[in-house]
C-alpha positions in Angstrom: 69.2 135.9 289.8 72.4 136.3 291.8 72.8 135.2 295.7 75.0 136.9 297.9 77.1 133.6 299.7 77.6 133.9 303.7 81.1 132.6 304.8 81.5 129.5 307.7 84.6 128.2 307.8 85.4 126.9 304.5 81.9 126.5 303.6 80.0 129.4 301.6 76.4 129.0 301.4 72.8 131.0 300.3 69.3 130.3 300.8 67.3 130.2 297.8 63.4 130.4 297.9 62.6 128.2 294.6 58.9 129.9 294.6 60.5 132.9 293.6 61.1 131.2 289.5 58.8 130.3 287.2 58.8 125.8 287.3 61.8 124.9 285.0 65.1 123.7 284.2 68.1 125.9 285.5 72.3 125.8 285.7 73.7 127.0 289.0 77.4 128.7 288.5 79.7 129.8 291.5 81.7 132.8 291.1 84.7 133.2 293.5 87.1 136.1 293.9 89.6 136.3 296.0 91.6 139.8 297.9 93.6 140.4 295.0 90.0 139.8 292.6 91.0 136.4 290.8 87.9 134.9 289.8 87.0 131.5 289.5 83.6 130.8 287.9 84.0 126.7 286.6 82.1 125.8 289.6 78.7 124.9 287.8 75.6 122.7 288.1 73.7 122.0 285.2 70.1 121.4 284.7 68.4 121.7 288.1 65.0 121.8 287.8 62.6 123.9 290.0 59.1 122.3 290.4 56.5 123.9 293.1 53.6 122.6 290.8 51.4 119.7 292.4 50.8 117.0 290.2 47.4 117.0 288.1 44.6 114.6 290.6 41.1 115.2 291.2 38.0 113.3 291.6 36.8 113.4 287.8 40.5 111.1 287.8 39.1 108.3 289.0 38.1 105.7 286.3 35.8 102.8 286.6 33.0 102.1 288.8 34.7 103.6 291.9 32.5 107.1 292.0 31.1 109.0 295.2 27.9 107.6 296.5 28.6 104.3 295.4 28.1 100.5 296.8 30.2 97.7 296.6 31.3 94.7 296.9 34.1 91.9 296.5 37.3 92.8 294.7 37.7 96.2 293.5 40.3 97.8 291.4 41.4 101.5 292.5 42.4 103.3 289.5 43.4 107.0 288.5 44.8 109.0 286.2 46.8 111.6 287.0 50.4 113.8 285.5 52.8 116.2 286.4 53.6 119.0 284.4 57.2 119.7 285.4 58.5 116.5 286.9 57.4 113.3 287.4 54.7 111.5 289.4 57.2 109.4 292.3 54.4 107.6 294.2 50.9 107.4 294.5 49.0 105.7 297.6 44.6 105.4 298.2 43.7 106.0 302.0 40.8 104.7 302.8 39.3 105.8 305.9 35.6 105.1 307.4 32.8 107.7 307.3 33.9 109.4 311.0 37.6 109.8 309.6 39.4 107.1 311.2 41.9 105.3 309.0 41.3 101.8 307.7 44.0 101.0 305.4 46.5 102.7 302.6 47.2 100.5 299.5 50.5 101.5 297.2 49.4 102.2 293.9 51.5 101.1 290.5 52.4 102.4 287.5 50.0 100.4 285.1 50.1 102.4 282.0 51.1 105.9 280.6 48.8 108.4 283.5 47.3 105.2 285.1 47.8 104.1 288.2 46.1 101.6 290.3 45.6 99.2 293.2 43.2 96.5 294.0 41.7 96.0 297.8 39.4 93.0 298.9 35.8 94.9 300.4 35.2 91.9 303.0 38.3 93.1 304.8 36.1 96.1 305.7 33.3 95.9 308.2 30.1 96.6 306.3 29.6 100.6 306.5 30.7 104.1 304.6 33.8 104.8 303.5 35.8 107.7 301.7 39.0 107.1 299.5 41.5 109.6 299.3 44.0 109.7 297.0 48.0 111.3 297.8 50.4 111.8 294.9 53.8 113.1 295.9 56.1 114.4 292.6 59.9 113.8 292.4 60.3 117.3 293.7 57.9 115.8 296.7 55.0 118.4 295.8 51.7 116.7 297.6 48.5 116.8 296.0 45.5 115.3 298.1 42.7 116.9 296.7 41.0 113.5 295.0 38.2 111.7 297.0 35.8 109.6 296.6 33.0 110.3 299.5 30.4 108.2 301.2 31.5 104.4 299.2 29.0 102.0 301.0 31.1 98.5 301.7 28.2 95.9 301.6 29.7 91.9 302.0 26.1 90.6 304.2 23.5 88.9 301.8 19.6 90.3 302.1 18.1 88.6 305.1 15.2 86.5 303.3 14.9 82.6 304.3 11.6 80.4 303.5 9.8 81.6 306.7 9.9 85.0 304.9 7.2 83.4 302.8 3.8 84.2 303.3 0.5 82.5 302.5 2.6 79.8 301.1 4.8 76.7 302.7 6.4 73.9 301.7 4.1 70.8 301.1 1.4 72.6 299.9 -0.6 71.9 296.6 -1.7 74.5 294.6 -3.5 75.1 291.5 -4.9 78.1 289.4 -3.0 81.3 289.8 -0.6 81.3 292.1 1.1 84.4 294.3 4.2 84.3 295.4 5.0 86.4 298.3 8.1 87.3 300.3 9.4 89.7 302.7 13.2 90.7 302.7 15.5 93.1 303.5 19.5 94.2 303.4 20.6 95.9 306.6 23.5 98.0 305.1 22.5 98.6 301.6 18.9 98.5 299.8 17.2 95.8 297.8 17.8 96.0 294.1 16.0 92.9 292.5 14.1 90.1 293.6 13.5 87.2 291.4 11.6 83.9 292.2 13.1 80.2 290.1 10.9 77.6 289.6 12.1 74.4 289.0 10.8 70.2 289.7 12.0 68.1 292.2 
């Protein structure tokens, strides 16, 4: 394509709309005439490439146990894989925000390896509660892709609530013989009891 220059002063200058060519490597080359038609044309850029591709994230990226609908706890890894086409993935960052939108904290990913990139984040900095990570990876070219989220992660840190006087029909002191049932009552008051086990062992 050829681009008319518009004159200011010394400066010549022409707006190009880059979503106009197919993503790819191109030279730029001035030609200048003058009144009497010299021409000069060994003005020239080489290999400027035009990228208006996002890079390649979406939820099926994410590896690992970090999945929609999911609880945790502790220290998790944030990881995804992700590429661009054209350029090159610049930098990648994971906002996590709670379940109403506000934002709770954005962790830098890194590099790790090849398409992976990941970041680690302590849960017990988080109130207990519902969160969604979002993921935003910007290209050299500074193409934005936020499509990838991870909805509705429950953050759990508080243990079940169960203590001795949860027991019933038995206390301590007692004797017992024959069969004995053991009973308890518990609950967890942000996410949902999973397995309940009762050790035995002698003074």
């Amino acid at each position: 394509a050829t681009f008319t220059a518009n004159n200011f002063g010394v400066y010549w200058n022409a707006s190009v709309v880059t979503t106009g060519f197919p993503d790819g490597v191109y030279n730029i080359t001035v030609f200048a005439n003058d009144t009497l038609n010299n021409l000069n044309s060994s003005a020239r850029v080489f290999s400027v490439r035009l990228d208006n591709t996002v890079p390649n994230v979406a939820e099926a990226n994410f590896t690992g146990a970090i999945l929609t609908g999911t609880n945790h706890s502790g220290t998790k890894v944030l990881n995804i894989s992700l590429s661009d086409i054209t350029s090159s993935v610049e930098t990648v960052y994971f906002n996590i925000t709670n379940s109403t939108g506000g934002q709770n904290a954005t962790f830098t990913a890194n590099n790790a390896a090849g398409v992976y990139w990941n970041a680690t984040f302590n849960t017990s900095q988080f109130p207990d509660g519902v969160y969604n990570i979002t993921v935003y990876v910007n290209d050299t070219a500074g193409n934005l892709n936020s499509s990838a989220r991870v909805y509705s992660l429950r953050i759990d840190n508080t243990a079940p609530n169960v203590a001795e006087a949860n027991f019933s029909a038995l206390s301590s002191g007692q004797n017992k013989s024959g069969s004995l049932s053991l009973n308890v009552s518990l609950s967890d008051i942000t996410s949902s009891v999973e397995t309940v086990y009762f050790n035995i062992t002698n003074s």
